[in-house]
C-alpha positions as CSV (number, residue, x, y, z in Angstrom):
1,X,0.0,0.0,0.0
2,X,2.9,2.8,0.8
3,X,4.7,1.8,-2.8
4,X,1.3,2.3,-4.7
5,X,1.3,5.6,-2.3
6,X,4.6,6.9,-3.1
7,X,4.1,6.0,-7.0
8,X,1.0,7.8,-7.2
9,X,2.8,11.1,-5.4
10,X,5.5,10.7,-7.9
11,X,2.7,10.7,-10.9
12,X,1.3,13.9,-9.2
13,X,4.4,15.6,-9.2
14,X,5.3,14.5,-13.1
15,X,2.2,15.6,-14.7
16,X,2.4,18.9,-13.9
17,X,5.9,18.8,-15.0
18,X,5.5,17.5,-18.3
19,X,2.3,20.0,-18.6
20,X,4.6,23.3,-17.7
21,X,7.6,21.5,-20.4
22,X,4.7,21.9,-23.3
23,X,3.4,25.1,-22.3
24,X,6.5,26.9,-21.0
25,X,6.8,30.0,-18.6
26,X,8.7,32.6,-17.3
27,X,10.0,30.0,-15.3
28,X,11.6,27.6,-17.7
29,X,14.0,30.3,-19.4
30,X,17.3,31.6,-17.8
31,X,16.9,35.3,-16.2
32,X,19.2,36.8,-19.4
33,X,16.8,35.2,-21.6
34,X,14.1,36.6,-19.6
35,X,15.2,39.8,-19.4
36,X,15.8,39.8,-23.3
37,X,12.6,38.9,-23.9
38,X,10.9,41.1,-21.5
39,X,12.6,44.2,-23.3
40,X,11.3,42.8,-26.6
41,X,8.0,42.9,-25.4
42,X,8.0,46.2,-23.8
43,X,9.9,47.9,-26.6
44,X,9.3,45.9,-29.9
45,X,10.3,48.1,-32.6
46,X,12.9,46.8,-35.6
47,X,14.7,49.3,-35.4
48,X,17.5,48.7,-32.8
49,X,20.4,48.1,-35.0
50,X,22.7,50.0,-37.1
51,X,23.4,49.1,-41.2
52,X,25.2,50.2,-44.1
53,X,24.2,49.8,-47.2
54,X,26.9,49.2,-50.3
55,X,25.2,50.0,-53.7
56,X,26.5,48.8,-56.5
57,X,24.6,50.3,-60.4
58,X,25.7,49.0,-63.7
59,X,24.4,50.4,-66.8
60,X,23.7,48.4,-70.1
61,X,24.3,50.9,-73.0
62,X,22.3,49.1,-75.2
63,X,19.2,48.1,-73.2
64,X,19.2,51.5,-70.9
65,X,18.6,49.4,-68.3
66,X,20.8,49.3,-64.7
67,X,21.6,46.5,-62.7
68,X,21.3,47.0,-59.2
69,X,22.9,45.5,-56.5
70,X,23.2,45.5,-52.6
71,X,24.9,44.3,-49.9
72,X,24.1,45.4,-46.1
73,X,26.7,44.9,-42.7
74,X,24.9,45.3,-39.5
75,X,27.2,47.1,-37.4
76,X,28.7,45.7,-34.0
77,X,26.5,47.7,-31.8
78,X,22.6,46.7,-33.5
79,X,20.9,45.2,-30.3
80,X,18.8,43.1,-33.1
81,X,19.6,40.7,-36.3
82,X,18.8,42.2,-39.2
83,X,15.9,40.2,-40.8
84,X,14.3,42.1,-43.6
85,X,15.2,45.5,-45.7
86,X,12.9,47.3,-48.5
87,X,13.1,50.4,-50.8
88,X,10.0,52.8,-51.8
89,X,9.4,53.5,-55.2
90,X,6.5,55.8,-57.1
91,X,3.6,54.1,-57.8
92,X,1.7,53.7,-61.4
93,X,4.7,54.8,-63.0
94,X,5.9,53.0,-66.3
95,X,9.3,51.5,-65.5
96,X,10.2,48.1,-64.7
97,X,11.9,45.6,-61.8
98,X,12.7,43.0,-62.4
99,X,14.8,40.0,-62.2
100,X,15.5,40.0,-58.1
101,X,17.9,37.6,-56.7
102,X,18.6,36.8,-53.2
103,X,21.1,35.2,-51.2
104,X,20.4,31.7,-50.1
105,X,17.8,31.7,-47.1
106,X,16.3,34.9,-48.2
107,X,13.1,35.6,-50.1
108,X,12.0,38.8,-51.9
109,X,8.4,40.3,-53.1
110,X,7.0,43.4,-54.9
111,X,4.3,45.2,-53.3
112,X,2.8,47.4,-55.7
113,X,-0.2,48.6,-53.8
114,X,2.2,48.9,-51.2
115,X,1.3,48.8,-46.9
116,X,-0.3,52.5,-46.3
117,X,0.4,53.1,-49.9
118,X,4.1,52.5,-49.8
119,X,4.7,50.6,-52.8
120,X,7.8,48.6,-52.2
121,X,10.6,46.3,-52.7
122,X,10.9,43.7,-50.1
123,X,13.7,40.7,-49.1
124,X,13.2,39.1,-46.0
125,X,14.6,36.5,-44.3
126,X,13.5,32.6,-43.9
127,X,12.2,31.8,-39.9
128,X,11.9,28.7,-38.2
129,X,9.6,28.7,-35.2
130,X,11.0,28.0,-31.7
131,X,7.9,26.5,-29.4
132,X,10.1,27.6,-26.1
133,X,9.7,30.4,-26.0
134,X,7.1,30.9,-28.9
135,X,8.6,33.1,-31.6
136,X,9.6,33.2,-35.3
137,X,13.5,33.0,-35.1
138,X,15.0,34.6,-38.1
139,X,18.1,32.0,-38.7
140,X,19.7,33.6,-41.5
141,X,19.2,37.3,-40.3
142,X,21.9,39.2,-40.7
143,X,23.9,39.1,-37.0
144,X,26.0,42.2,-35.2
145,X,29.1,42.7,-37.0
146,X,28.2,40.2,-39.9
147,X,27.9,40.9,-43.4
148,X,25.6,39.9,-46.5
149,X,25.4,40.5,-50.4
150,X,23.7,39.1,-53.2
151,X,20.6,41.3,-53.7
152,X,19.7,43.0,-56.8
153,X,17.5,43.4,-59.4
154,X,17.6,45.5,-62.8
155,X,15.4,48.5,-64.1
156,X,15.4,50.8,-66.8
157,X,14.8,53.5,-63.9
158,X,18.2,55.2,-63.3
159,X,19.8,55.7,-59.8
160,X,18.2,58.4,-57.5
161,X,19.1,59.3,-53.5
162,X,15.9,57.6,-51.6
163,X,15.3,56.1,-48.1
164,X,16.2,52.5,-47.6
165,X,14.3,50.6,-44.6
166,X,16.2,48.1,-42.6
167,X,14.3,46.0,-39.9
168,X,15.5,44.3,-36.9
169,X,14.4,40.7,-35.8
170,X,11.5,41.4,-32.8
171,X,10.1,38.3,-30.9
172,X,6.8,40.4,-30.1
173,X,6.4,37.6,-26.8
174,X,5.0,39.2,-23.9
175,X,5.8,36.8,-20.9
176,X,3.8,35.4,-18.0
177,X,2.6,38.2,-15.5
178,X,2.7,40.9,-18.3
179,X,-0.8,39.7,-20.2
180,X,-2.3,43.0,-19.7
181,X,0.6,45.0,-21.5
182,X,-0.2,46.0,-25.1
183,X,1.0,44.8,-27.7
184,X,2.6,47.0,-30.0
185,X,2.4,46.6,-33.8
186,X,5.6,48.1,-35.3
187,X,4.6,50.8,-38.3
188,X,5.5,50.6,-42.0
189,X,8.3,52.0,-42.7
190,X,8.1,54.3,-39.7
191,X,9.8,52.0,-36.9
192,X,12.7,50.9,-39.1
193,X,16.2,51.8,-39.3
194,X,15.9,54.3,-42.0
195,X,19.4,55.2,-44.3
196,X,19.9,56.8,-48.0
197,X,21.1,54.7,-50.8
198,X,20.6,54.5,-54.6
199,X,16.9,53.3,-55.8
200,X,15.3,53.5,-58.9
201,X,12.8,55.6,-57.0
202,X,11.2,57.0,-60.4
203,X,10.8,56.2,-64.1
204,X,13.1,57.3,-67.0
205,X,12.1,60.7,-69.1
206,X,9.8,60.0,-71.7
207,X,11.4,63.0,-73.9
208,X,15.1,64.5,-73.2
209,X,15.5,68.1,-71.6
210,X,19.3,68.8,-71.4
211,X,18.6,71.8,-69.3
212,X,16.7,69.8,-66.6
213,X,19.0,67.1,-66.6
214,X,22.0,69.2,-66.1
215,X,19.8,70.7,-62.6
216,X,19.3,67.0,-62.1
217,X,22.5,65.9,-62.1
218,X,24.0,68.9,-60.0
219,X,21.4,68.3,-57.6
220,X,22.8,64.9,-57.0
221,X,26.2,66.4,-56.9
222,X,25.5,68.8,-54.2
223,X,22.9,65.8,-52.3
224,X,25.9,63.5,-52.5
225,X,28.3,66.2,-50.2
226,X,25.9,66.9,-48.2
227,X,25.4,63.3,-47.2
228,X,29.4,63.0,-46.9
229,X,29.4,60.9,-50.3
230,X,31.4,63.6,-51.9
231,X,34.4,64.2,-49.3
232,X,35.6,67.3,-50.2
233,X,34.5,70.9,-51.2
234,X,37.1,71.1,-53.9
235,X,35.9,67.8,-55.4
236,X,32.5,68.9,-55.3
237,X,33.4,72.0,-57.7
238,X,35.4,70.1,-59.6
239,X,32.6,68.2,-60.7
240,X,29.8,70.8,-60.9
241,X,32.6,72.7,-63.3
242,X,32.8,69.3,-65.4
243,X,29.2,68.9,-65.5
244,X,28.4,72.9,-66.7
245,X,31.6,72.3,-69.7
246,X,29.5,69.5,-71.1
247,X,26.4,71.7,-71.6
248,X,28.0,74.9,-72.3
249,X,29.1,73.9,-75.4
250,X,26.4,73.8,-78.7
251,X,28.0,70.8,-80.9
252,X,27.5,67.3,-80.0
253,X,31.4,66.0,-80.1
254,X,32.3,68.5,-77.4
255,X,29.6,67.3,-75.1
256,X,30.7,64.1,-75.6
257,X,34.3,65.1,-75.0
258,X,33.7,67.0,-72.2
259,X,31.3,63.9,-70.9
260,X,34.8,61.8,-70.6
261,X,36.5,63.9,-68.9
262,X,34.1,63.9,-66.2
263,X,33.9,60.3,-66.2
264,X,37.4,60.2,-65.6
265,X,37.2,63.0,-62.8
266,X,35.0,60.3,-61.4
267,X,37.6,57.5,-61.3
268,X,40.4,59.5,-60.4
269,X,38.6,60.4,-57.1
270,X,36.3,56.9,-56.6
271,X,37.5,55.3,-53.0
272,X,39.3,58.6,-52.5
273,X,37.4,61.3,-52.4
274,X,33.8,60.2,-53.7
275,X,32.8,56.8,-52.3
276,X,30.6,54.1,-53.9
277,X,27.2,55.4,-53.5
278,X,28.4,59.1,-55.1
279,X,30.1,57.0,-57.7
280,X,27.6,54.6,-59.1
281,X,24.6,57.6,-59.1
282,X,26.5,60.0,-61.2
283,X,28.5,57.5,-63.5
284,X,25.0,55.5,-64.6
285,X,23.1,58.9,-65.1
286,X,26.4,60.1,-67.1
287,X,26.2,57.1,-69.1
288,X,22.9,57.7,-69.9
289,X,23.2,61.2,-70.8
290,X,26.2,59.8,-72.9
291,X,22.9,57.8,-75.2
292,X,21.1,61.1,-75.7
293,X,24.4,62.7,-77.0
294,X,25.0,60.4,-79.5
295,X,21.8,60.7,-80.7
296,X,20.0,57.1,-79.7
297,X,16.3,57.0,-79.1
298,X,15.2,56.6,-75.9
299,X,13.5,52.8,-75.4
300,X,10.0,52.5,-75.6
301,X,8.5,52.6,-72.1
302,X,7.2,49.1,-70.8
303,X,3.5,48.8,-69.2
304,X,2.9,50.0,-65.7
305,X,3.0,46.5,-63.2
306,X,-0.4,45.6,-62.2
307,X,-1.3,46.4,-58.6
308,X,-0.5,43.3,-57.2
309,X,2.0,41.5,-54.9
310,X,4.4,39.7,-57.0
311,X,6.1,37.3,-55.4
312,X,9.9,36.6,-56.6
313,X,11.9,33.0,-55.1
């Protein structure tokens, strides 16, 4: 009678073990976990981390359309692992993207109706769901201090200065005791690391205006210095000067002459006093200026995309 005693005790105790194993608690993780979790929960927003973004723009003369290409390092100090970055673009305009690639792991998606009418670019991360704790783990986010490439895609849009939106990994698991607390649902793109970098944020001319596109590119001259893209003041001149000499003169070879020279200014000075990003935007817009001074036709302008997610693997 005191063994059947002692085992029923012992099947007392185990059940409610074997219950609290399935359905776990505060008390089955470690107090750092805890504590990491517990600041997920009470401040949840992606956008604890810190990224730069590498553009990389190569322009096909003969199709007029630019490859684009991105690679992102999370910085030692993000708190989060990066797990997803998109770019904005105009909607309903004619000009194409297409062809994404992503590294392995990663996924990608066009949004053309867009989340509060952002239409948008997207690569995210593949999850695998952890039961204890419940979340969506991102495995092959990008960590602290860890870098990844392989994105792109190609448009007939040409390089412009626009926001990119980087997102940190969030749990969004509120642990026992804390039920009440709200939970808050990050906004898009609002609560995400926000930087600048090249997009094709808007669709090619449809007919040429040398005098717009010299404010054009001088605008992205002066943008790019101000962002520290463009090093130097005397730099900076030396290219507004470059630019002016290829519209001041009336016949076509001297534009063109004058076109080379400042696409040699701009690999004289590339990694030393004009950096990637400054680089790529003003050599593909030069290069397509260098089309409309030889006298080719612009490309017929494909079909808006239909307002619809597209989904890319």
């Amino acid at each position: 009678m005191k063994k059947i005693a002692l085992a029923l005790l012992f099947f007392c105790l185990l059940i409610p073990a074997l219950f609290s194993a399935q359905n776990p608690d505060d008390s089955s993780l470690s107090s750092s976990a805890l504590k990491e979790l517990q600041a997920d929960a009470a401040s949840p927003l992606p956008n604890r981390i810190k990224v730069l973004v590498a553009p990389e723009a190569v322009f096909d003369p003969k199709s007029e359309k630019t490859l684009y290409r991105y690679s992102l390092t999370s910085l030692p100090d993000s708190q989060q692992v990066v797990d997803a970055f998109f770019l904005i673009y105009k909607p309903k305009l004619p000009y194409s993207l297409e062809n994404p690639q992503t590294p392995k792991h990663w996924f990608s998606f066009r949004m053309d109706m867009g989340t509060g009418n952002h239409p948008h670019i997207y690569w995210g991360s593949d999850y695998v769901d952890v039961k204890s704790p419940p979340y969506r783990l991102p495995k092959y986010g990008i960590q602290p201090g860890k870098q990844l490439s392989g994105f792109s895609f190609t448009s007939n849009a040409l390089p412009e200065i626009g926001n990119f939106y980087v997102q940190g990994s969030i749990r969004n698991w509120i642990p026992k005791g804390q039920a009440s607390a709200k939970k808050i649902t990050p906004k898009f793109p609002d609560d995400s690391f926000k930087t600048q970098a090249l997009i094709p944020f808007s669709a090619p001319p449809q007919s040429f205006d040398f005098s717009a596109f010299k404010q054009k590119m001088a605008g992205f001259i002066n943008q790019s210095a101000q962002l520290g893209w463009i090093k130097t003041p005397n730099t900076q001149a030396a290219l507004l000067d470059s630019l002016s000499k290829i519209f001041s003169s009336g016949r076509s070879s001297a534009r063109r002459q004058h076109l080379k020279q400042f696409l040699r200014l701009l690999e004289t000075e590339r990694g030393k006093t004009i950096n990637d990003s400054a680089y790529y935007l003003l050599k593909v817009n030069a290069q397509y200026l260098g089309n409309r001074l030889k006298g080719k036709k612009i490309p017929a302008i494909p079909q808006p995309p239909k307002p619809q997610p597209i989904r890319f693997r």
